[in-house]
C-alpha positions in Angstrom: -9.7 50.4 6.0 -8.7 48.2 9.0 -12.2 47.0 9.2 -11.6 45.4 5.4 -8.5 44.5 5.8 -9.4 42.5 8.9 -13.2 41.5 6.8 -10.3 40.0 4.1 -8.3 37.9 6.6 -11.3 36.3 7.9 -12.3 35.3 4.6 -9.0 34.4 3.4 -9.4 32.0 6.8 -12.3 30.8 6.0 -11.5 29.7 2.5 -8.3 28.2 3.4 -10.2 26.4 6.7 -12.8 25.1 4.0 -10.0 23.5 2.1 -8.3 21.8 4.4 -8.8 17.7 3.7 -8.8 14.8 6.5 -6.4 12.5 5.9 -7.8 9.1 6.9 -4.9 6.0 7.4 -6.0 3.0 7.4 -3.7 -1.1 7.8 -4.1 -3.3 5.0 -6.8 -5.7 6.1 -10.7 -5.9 6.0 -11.7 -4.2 9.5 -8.9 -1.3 9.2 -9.9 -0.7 5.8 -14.0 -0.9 6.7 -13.2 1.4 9.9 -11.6 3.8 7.2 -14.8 3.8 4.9 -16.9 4.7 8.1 -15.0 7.7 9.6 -14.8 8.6 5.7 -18.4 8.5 5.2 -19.3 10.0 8.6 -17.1 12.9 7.9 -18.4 13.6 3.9 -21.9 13.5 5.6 -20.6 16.2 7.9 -19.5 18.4 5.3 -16.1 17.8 5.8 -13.3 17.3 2.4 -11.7 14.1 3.4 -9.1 11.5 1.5 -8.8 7.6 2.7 -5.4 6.5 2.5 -6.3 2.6 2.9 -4.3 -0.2 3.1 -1.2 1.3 4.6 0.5 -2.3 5.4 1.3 -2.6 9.6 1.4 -0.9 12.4 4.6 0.4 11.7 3.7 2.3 9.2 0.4 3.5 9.7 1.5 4.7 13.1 4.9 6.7 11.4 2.2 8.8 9.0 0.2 9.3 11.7 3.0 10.6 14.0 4.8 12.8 11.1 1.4 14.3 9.6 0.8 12.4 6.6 -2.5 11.1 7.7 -4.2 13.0 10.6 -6.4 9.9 12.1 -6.4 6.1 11.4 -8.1 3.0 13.5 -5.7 1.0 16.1 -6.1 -1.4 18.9 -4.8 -0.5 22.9 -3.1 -4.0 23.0 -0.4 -3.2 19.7 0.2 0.4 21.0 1.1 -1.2 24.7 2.7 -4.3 23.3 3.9 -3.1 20.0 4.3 0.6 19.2 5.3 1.7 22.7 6.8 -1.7 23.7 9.8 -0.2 25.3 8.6 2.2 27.6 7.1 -1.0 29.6 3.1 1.0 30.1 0.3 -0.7 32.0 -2.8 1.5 32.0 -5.0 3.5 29.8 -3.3 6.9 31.6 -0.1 5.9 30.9 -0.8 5.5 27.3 -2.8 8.9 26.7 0.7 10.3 28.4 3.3 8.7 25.9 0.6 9.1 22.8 0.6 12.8 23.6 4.4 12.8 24.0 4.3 12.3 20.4 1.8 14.6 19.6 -1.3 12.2 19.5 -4.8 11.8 21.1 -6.6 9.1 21.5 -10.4 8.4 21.3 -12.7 6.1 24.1 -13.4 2.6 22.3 -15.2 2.0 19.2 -17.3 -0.3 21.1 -15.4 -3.8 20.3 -12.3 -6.0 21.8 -10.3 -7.6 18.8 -7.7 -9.7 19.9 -5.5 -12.4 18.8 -6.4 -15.9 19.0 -4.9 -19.0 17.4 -7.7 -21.2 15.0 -7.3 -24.6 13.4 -9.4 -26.3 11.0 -11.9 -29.0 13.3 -10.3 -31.7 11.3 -7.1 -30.8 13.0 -8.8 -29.9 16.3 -10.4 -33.6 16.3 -7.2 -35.3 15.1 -4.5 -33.5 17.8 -7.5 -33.3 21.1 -6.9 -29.5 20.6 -9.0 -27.1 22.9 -6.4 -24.7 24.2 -3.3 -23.2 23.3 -1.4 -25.2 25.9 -2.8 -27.9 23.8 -0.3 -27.3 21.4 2.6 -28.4 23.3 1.7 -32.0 22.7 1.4 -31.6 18.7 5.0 -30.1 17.7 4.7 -31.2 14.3 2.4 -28.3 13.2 3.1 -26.0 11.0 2.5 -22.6 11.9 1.6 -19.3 9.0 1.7 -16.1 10.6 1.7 -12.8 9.1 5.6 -11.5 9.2 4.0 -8.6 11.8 3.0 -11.1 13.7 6.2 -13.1 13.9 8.3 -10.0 14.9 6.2 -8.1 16.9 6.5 -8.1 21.0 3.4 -9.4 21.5 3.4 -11.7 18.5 5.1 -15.4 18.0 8.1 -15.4 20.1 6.3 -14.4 23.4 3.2 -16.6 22.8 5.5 -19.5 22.3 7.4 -18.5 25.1 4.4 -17.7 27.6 3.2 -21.4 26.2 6.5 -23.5 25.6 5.3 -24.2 22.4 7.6 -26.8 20.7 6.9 -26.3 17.0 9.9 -25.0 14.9 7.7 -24.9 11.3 7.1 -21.4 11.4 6.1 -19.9 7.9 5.4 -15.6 6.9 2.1 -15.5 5.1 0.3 -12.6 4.4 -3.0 -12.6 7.0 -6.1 -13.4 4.4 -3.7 -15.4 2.3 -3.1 -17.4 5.8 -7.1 -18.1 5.9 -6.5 -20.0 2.5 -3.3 -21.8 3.5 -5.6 -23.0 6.3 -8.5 -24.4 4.4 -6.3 -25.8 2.0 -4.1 -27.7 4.5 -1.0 -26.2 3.5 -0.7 -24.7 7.5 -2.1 -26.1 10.7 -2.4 -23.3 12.3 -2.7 -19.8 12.2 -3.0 -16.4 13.9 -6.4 -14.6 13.8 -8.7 -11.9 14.9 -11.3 -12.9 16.8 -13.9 -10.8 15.0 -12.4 -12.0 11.6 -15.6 -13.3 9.5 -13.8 -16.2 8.4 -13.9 -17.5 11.8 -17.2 -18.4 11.2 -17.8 -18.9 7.1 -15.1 -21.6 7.6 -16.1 -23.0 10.7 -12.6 -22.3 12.3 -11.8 -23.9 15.8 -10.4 -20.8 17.8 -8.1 -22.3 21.0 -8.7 -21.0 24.4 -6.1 -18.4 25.4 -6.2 -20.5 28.7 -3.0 -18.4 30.3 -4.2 -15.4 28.8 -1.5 -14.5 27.2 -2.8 -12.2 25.1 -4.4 -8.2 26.3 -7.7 -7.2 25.1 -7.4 -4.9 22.1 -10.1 -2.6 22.0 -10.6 -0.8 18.6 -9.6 3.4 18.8 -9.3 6.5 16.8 -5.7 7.7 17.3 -5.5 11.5 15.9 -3.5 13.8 16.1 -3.8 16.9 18.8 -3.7 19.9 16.8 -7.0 18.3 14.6 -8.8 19.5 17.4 -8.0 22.9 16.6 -7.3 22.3 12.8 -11.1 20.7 12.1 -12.8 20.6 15.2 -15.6 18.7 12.7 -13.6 15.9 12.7 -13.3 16.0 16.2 -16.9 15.2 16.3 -17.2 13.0 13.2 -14.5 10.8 15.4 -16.2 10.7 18.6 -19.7 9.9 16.9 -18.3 6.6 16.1 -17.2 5.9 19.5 -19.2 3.0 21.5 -21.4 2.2 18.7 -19.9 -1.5 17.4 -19.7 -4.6 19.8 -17.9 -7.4 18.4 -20.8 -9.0 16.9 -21.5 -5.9 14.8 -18.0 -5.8 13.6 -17.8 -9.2 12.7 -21.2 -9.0 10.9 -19.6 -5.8 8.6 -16.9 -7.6 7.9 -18.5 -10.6 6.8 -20.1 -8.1 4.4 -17.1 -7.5 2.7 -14.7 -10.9 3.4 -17.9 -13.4 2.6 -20.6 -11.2 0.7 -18.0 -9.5 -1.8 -18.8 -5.9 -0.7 -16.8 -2.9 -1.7 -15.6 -1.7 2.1 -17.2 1.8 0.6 -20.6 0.5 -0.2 -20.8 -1.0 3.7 -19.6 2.0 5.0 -22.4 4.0 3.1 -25.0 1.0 4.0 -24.2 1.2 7.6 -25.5 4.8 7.8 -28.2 4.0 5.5 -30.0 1.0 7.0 -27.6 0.6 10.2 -25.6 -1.9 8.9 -28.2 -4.9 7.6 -26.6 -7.1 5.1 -28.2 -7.3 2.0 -26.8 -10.3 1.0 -23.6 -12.0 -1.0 -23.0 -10.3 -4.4 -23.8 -12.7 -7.4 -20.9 -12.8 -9.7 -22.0 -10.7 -12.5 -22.7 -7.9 -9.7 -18.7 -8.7 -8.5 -17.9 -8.0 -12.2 -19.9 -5.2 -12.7 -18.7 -3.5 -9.3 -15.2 -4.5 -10.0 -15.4 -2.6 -14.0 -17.1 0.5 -12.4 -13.5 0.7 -10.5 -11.5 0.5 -14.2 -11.8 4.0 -15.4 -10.7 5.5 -12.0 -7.9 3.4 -11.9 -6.7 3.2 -15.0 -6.4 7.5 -14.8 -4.1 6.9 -11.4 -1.9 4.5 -13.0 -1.6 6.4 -15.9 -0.5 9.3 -13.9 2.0 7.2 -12.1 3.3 5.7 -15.4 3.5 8.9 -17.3 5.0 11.3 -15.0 7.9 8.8 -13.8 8.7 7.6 -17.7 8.8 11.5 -18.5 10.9 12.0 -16.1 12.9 9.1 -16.3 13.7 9.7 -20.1 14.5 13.3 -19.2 17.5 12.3 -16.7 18.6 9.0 -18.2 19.2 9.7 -22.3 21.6 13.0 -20.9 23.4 10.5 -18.3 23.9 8.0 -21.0 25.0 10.4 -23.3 27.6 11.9 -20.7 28.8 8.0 -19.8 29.0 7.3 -23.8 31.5 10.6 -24.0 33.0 10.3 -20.4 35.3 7.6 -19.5 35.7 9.2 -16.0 31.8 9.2 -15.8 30.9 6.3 -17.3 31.5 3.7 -14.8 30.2 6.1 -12.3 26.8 6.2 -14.1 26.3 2.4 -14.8 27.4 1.7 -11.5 25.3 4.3 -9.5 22.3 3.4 -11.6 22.9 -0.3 -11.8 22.9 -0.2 -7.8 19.6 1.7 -8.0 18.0 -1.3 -9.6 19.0 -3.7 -7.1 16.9 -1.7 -3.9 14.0 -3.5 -3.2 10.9 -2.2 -4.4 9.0 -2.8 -1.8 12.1 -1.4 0.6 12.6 1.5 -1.4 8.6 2.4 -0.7 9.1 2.3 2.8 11.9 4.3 2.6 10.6 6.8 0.8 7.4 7.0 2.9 9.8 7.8 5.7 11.8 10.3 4.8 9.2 12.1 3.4 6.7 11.7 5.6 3.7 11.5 3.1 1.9 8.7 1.4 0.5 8.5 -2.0 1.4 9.4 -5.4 4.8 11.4 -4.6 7.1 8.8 -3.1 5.5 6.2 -5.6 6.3 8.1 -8.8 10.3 8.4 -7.0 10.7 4.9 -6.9 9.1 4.8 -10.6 12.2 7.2 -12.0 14.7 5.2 -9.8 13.7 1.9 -11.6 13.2 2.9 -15.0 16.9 4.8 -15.0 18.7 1.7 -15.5 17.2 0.5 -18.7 17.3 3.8 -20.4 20.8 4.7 -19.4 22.1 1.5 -20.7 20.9 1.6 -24.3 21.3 5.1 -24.7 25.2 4.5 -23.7 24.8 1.1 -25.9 23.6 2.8 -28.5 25.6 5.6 -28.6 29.3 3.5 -28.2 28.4 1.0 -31.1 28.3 4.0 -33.9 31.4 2.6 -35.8 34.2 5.2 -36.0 34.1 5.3 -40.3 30.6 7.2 -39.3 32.2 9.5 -36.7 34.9 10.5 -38.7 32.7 11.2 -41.7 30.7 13.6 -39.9 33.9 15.2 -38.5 35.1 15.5 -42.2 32.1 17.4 -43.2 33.1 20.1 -40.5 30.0 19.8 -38.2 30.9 20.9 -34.3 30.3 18.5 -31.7 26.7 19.6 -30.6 25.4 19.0 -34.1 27.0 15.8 -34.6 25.6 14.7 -31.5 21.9 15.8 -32.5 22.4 14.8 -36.2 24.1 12.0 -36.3 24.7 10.3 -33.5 21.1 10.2 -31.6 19.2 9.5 -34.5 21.7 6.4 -35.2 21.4 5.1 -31.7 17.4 5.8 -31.7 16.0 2.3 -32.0 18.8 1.3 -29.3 17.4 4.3 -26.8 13.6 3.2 -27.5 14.5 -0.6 -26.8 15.6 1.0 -23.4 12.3 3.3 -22.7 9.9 0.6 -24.0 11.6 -1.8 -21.3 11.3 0.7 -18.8 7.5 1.2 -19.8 6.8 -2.5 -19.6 8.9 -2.8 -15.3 7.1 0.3 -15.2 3.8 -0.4 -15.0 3.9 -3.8 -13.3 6.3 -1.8 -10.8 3.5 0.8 -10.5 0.9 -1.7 -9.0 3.0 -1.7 -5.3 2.0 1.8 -5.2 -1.4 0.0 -3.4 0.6 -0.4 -0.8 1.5 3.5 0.0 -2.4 4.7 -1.3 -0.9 5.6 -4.6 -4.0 4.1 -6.3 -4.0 2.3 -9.8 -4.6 -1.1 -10.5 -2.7 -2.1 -7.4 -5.3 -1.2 -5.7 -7.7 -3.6 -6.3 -5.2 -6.5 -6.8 -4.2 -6.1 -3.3 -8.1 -6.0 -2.2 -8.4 -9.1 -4.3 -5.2 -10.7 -2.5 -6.7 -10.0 0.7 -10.2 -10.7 0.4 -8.9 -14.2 -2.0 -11.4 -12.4 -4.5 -10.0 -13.1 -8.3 -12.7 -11.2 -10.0 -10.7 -8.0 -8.1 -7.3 -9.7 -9.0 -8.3 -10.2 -12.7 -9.8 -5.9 -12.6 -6.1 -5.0 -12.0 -4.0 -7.6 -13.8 -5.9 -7.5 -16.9 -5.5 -3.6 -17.1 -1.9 -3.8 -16.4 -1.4 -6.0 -18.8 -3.2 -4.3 -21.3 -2.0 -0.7 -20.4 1.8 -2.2 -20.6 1.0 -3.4 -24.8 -0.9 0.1 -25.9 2.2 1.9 -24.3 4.9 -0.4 -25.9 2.6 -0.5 -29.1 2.9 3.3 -28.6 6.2 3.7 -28.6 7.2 1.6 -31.7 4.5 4.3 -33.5 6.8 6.8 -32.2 10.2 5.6 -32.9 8.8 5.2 -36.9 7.9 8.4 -36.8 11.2 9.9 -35.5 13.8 7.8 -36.5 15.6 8.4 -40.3 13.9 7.0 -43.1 17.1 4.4 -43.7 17.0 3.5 -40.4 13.5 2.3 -40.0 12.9 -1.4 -40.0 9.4 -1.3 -41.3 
């Protein structure tokens, strides 16, 4: 009996060990996101179940899921965990950051093989014009505007102690998003801007990079950081990460990420290639291949948003109609409802994400579907009480006269009489809804957010067009929807057509 018994828990173990998913992180820019793909492909190859949570904005972030358990490995440099994420604790050497990373629970991996650091480029036009070679060159040009990313400009090793390390005079310092900057540069509408020195663009627009002549800034060498108990968790993963350990100089990475930045790859499809074939480019994408790559995406993402959408309206119109009901009925609730959803509304999405992410401590779908409800409270609450406070009183007390208790005259009278005010409400909501539901990208909620994001950073508007157009689209069919449905349910002398 205790042989079976003990036969059962092993397979029970088993089962639940064969279930168990790694949870990849990755920052929202080409090489963090490409780094993703690989581990992710690596590990699929190697049996394992795994989930890429991609593009999870900065450091910050990234590092917090990391940290808390929401993702159990993600791709980081050594120079932003010295200079950024452990700033404070003033650490010098590779010991002394294996120490405080295992303080918190964290391992980290021997180098990818490649040193990313920070540079500063300018156009050669530029270059030519100001005699620029070095960063200290800078000091005789303060007229320059500067776009850096806003990570950049706060961070410890960022703006503030490159322009202190350098004296830098310039004052025209503007937040740009990091492959938006690469546009603002070409275009002339910055002078200058910070990049990585294995970005592709470097060399597809013939950047100038400036000498770090004081060498300000450390080397960055690309790592897995993980979490300890993985080890014991999925010791597959364990191997998965330290088979992609020493395999990438910088020329490598730089040529991957060309694949993606310049050739119009799908950070997947290089991942998959660079097992394949080692990592040979096959060449830039024409645009009917963009187009076609970027539909094949649709159907997926359209089912994500749609689960976003559709859970947070339900439940949305599930708390709101009851709250406006009570604040139409309620004059010691009323104010307290349109005030405590009104001040909802005004939270930053964006804010609220972050938030959200952090208290939880997950990623994804959840925390995205929260700040759904919160925002579509407001504009359901507020009709329903419209609605519902602009019955004139002659109706009210003819329904009173003819005996019927408050309950019924509620459901009878008064709901279907404020019914096209309520659906003006939800079909609002619908419409903030979905455009809302694209910052879900952000948090690896999926949906069409997803790919506008990718094309925002890769300046690719066939990927911009595969989520706006959907949005778009989505946000008619459900308002178009919902006018359908308030025919069919509201009183036949109260339809409009």
């Amino acid at each position: 009996m205790r042989g079976r018994i003990a036969l059962l828990i092993l397979c029970v173990a088993a089962v639940a060990q064969g279930q168990e998913t790694l949870t990849i992180g990755s920052k929202s820019f080409t090489e963090s996101v490409l780094l993703g793909e690989m581990l992710a492909e690596r590990a699929t190859r190697d049996g394992l179940r795994v989930e890429h949570k991609s593009s999870l904005r900065g450091t910050r972030l990234v590092f917090e899921a990391v940290r808390s358990g929401a993702v159990d490995v993600y791709p980081e440099y050594t120079g932003t965990l010295l200079r950024e994420v452990f700033a404070d604790q003033g650490l010098t050497t590779e010991a002394e950051l294996r120490d405080a990373l295992a303080g918190v629970g964290l391992a980290m991996s021997e180098p990818i093989g490649f040193n990313n650091t920070y540079a500063i480029g300018v156009m050669p036009p530029t270059a030519e014009r100001y005699g620029l070679r070095t960063i200290s060159d800078l000091r005789n040009a303060p007229e320059l505007t500067f776009g850096f990313t806003n990570e950049f400009i706060e961070r410890n090793d960022g703006w503030r102690a490159l322009r202190d390390a350098y004296g830098l005079p310039q004052t025209d310092i503007e937040g740009i998003d990091h492959d938006l900057g690469y546009q603002a540069l070409g275009s002339g509408a910055i002078d200058a801007k910070e990049i990585y020195t294995t970005d592709a663009k470097i060399q597809s627009m013939g950047i100038t990079v400036l000498s770090d002549d004081l060498g300000h800034f450390p080397r960055y060498d690309a790592v897995w950081i993980y979490r300890i108990d993985l080890a014991q968790r999925m010791p597959e993963a364990i191997v998965a990460i330290e088979s992609l350990t020493g395999v990438l100089d910088e020329a490598a990475m730089s040529s991957l990420n060309a694949q993606v930045d310049v050739e119009g790859r799908e950070e997947r499809d290089v991942a998959r290639n660079y097992f394949d074939t080692g990592g040979i480019a096959g060449g830039a994408l024409t645009l009917n291949e963009r187009i076609r790559q970027a539909v094949g995406e649709i159907p997926r993402r359209t089912a994500e948003h749609a689960v976003l959408v559709g859970v947070s309206m339900l439940l949305a119109i599930a708390i709101a109609v009851p709250l406006g009901v009570v604040a139409a009925h309620s004059r010691k609730f009323e104010q307290v409802v349109l005030g405590v959803s009104g001040i909802l509304q005004t939270i930053p999405s964006l804010a609220l994400l972050a938030l959200l992410v952090s208290l939880l401590a997950i990623t994804g779908q959840i925390p995205t579907i929260i700040a759904l409800f919160v925002y579509s409270l407001l504009p359901i609450v507020r009709t329903t009480h419209a609605g519902l406070t602009q019955i004139s009183q002659s109706v009210r007390d003819s329904a009173r006269s003819l005996g019927l208790p408050r309950g019924r005259m509620l459901l009878d009278v008064e709901l279907p009489l404020a019914l096209p005010s309520i659906f003006a409400g939800i079909k609002t909501a619908v419409v903030i809804n979905v455009g809302t539901a694209t910052l879900g990208g952000f948090i690896a909620a999926g949906g069409y957010g997803v790919p506008i994001l990718a094309g925002i950073r890769r300046v690719d508007t066939v990927l911009i067009l595969a989520g706006l157009v959907p949005a778009a689209l989505m946000a008619v069919a459900l308002t178009l929807l919902l006018d359908g449905l308030e025919r069919v349910l509201s009183p036949a002398g109260a339809r409009r057509r």
